[in-house]
C-alpha positions, -999 to 999 in steps of 0.1 A, spaced: -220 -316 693 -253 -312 710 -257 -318 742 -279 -351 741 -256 -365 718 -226 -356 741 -247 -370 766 -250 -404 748 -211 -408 737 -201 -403 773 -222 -427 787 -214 -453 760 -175 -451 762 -183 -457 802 -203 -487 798 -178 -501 774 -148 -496 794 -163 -503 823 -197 -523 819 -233 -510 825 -242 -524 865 -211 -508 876 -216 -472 857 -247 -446 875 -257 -415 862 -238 -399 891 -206 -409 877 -218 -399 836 -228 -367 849 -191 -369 867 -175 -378 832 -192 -349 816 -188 -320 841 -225 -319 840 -252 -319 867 -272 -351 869 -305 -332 867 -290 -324 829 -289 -362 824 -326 -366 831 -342 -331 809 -324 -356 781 -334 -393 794 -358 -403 815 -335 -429 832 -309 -449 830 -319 -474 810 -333 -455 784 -294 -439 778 -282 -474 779 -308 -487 748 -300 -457 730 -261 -458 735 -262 -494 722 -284 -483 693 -258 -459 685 -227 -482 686 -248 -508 668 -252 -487 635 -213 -470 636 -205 -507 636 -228 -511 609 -207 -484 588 -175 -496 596 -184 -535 587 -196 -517 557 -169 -500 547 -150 -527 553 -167 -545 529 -173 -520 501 -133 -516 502 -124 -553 504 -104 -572 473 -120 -603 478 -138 -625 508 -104 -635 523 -98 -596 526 -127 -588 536 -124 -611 567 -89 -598 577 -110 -565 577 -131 -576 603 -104 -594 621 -87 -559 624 -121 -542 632 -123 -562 658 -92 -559 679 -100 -521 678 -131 -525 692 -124 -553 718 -92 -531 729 -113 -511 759 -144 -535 759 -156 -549 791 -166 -588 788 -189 -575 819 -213 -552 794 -236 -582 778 -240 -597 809 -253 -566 820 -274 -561 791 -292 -597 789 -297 -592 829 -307 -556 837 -319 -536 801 -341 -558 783 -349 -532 757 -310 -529 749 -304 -562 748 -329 -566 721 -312 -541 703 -280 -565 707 -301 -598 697 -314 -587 664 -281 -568 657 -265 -606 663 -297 -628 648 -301 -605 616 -273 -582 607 -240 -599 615 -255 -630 604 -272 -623 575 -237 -603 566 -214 -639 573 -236 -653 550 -232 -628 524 -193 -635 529 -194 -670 529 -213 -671 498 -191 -648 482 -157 -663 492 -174 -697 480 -181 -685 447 -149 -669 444 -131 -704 448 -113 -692 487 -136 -709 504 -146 -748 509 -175 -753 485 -189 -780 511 -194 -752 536 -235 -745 545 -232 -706 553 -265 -709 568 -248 -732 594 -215 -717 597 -230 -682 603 -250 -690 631 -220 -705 649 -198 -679 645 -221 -652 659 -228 -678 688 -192 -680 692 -190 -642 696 -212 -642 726 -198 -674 742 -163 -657 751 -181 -627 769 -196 -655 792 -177 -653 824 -191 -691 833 -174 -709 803 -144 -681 798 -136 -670 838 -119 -638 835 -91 -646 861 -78 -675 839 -93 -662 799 -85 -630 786 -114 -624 769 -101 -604 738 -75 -631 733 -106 -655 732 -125 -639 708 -93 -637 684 -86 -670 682 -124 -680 677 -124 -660 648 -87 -674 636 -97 -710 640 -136 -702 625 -114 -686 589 -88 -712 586 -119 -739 594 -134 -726 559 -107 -716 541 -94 -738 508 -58 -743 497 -61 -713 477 -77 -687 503 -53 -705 530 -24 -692 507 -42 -658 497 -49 -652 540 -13 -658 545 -1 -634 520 -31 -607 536 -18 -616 572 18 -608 566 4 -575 546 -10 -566 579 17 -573 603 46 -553 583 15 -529 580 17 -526 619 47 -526 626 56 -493 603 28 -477 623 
């Protein structure tokens, strides 16, 4: 792995654990048993590491959503795919890091915005269409609509205002957001088919 790219992966799994305010390129430089003068032949500051660490997670997320798609049965399965994806990713996430973002790197949290606004949303759509057609999800449904709140509903449980952290676990949050936003859209027939998926992944778990 070069060095820039170490550089950049270090940084990230910092600012995800524990947010971006809180992390200084004294302590990356710490993590990576480099000297900070390293840090800055690669970036020119801090906030340049942060935009390009988030454009970084951004596209693996992109791959795995991807994969999780190209390998999915149907829509229902597809969307216990994400659900999975999801508590991996939320697992060391600090609610702390958007926060940061929208307050203190502009440039990243642009990155963020049309990764929520275009990608993810254009990619619910796709989903809701699809499960739709497939006869798993209500036909009544506008996926325009429901998109839009559900990756509004992502960023509403990092908000420490409306979710305090001393009384909301966060993760937990953004779980059962996405639980009640599937069984909101679901028919009889996907309700039955997400059941069967459900209980595929919990014995699933508990072997491993």
């Amino acid at each position: 792995m070069e060095v820039k790219d170490k550089i950049v992966e270090g940084a990230s799994f910092l600012f995800h654990k524990y947010g971006v305010r809180s992390v200084s390129m004294d302590d990356i430089a710490r993590h990576l048993s480099m000297s900070k003068k390293t840090l800055y032949q690669y970036f020119k500051d801090k906030d340049e590491l942060v935009t390009i660490g988030i454009q970084l997670h951004m596209e693996n997320e992109k791959s795995e959503y991807q994969q999780i798609e190209d390998n999915a049965k149907d829509a229902i399965h597809e969307m216990t795919g994400v659900s999975s994806l999801m508590r991996k990713n939320l697992r060391d996430l600090n609610p702390a890091l958007l926060f940061d973002l929208q307050k203190y790197h502009p440039n990243a949290w642009n990155v963020w915005l049309d990764f929520k606004h275009n990608y993810i949303k254009d990619s619910i759509v796709a989903t809701l269409r699809r499960g739709v057609e497939q006869g798993l999800f209500r036909k009544e449904i506008d996926p325009e609509v429901m998109a839009i709140f559900r990756v509004e509903q992502v960023q509403i449980a990092f908000d420490d205002r409306i979710f305090p952290t001393d009384k909301f676990d966060f993760k937990e949050v953004q779980i059962k957001f996405l639980d009640h936003f599937v069984h909101g859209i679901v028919n009889d027939k996907g309700r039955k088919l997400l059941s069967q998926y459900l209980e595929q992944e919990t014995k699933t778990n508990s072997i491993h």
